[in-house]
PLY file of the C-alpha trace (Angstrom):
ply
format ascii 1.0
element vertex 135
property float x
property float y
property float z
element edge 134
property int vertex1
property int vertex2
end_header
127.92 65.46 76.38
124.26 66.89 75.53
122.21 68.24 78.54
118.90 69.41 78.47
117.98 72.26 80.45
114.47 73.01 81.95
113.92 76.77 83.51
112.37 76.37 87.03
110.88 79.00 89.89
113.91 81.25 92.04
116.44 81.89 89.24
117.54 78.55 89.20
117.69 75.83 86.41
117.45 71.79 86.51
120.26 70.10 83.79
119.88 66.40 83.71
123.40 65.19 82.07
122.42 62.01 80.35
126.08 60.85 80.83
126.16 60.70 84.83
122.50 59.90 85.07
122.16 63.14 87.61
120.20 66.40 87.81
122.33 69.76 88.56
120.21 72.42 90.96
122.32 76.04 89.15
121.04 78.45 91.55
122.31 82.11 89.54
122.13 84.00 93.21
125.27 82.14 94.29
128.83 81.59 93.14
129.97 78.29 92.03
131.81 77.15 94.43
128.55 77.08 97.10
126.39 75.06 94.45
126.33 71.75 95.48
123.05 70.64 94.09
123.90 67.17 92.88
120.66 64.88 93.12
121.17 61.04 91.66
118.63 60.60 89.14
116.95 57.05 88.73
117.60 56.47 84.56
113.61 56.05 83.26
113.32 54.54 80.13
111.20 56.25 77.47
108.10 55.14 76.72
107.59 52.94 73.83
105.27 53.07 71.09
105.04 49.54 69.07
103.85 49.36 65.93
102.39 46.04 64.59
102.74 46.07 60.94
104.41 44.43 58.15
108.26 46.00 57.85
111.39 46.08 55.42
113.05 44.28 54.26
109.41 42.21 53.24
108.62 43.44 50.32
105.05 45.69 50.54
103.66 49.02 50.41
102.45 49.06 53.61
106.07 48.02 55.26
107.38 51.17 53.25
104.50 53.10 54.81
105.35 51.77 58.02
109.35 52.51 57.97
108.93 55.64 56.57
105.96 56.87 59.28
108.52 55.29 61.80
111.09 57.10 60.30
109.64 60.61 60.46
108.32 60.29 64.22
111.62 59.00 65.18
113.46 62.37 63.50
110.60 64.28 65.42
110.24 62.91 68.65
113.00 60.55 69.14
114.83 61.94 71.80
111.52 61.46 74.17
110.08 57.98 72.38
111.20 54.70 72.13
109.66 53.34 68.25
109.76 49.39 67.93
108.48 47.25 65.71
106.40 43.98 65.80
106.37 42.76 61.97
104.26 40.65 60.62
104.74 37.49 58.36
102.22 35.68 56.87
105.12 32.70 55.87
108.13 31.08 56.59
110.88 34.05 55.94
114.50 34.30 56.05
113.88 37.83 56.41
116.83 39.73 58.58
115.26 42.75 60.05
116.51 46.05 61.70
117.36 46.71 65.33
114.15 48.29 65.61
112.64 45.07 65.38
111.71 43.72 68.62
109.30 41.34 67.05
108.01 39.02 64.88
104.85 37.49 64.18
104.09 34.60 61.87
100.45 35.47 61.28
100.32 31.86 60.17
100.67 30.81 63.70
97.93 30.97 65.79
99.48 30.48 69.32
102.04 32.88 68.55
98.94 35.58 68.93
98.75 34.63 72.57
102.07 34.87 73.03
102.53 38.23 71.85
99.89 39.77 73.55
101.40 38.47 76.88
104.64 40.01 75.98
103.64 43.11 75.39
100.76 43.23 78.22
104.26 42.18 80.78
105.95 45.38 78.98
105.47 48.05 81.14
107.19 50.30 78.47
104.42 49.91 75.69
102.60 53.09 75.92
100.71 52.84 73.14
100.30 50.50 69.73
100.28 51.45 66.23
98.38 48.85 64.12
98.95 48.47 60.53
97.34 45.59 58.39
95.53 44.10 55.16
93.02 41.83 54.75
0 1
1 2
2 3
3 4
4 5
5 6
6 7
7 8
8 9
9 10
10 11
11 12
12 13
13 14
14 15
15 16
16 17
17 18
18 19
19 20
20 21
21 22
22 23
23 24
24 25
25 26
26 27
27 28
28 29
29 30
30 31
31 32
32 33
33 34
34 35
35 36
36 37
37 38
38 39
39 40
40 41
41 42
42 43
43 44
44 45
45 46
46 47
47 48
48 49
49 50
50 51
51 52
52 53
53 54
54 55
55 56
56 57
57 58
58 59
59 60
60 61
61 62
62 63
63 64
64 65
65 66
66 67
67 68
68 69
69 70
70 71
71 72
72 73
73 74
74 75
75 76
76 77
77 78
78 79
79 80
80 81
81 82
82 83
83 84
84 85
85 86
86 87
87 88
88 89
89 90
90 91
91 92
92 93
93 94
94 95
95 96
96 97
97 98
98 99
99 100
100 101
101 102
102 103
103 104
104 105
105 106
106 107
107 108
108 109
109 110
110 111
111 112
112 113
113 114
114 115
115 116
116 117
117 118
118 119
119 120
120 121
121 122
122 123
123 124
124 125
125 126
126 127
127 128
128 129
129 130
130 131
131 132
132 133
133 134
């Protein structure tokens, strides 16, 4: 079980133990068996940056670019980001992508424009989009 500890005010610390979904009050001025500071935590979900780009397995520079940018945010911030991708296909594919995939758009298509803004305008978990493309 991983738990990540932030220091707060009065010699005490908060752990929120990602396993039980709760937040432990440790207050270091009394013994153990007075500490009763279970809380229940509501479970948030991280915020989500989506990046609209073309993505592997497709076969482009850019879709390396893209994986590999993905990549090396995910290594760095992963544990406080959610990274998902939106890739773009300018044909009919039988293109099987990674989980990380949430989306696909046929550029080809223009209703499917609409749609996908809708989608991710109803996602309250889109914090911000990463837009990669070529003319």
């Amino acid at each position: 079980m991983r738990a990540n500890i932030f220091p707060i005010l009065n010699n005490s610390l908060i752990v929120y133990k990602e396993t039980i979904k709760n937040i432990s009050i440790l207050n270091f001025n009394t013994s153990p068996e007075t500490q009763k500071g279970i809380i229940p935590f509501k479970h948030k979900e991280l915020p989500e940056i989506l990046f609209i780009t073309s993505y592997p397995p497709r076969e482009c520079g850019i879709a390396t670019y893209s994986q590999d940018l993905r990549n090396a945010i995910q290594e760095k911030f992963g544990h406080s980001l959610s990274l998902k991708i939106c890739a773009l296909e300018a044909k009919e594919s039988d293109l099987t992508y990674p989980d990380e995939v949430k989306y696909i758009l046929h550029t080809q298509e223009e209703d499917q424009y609409a749609s996908l803004t809708k989608k991710i305008n109803a996602d309250k978990n889109i914090k911000m989009i990463f837009l990669q493309h070529e003319f």
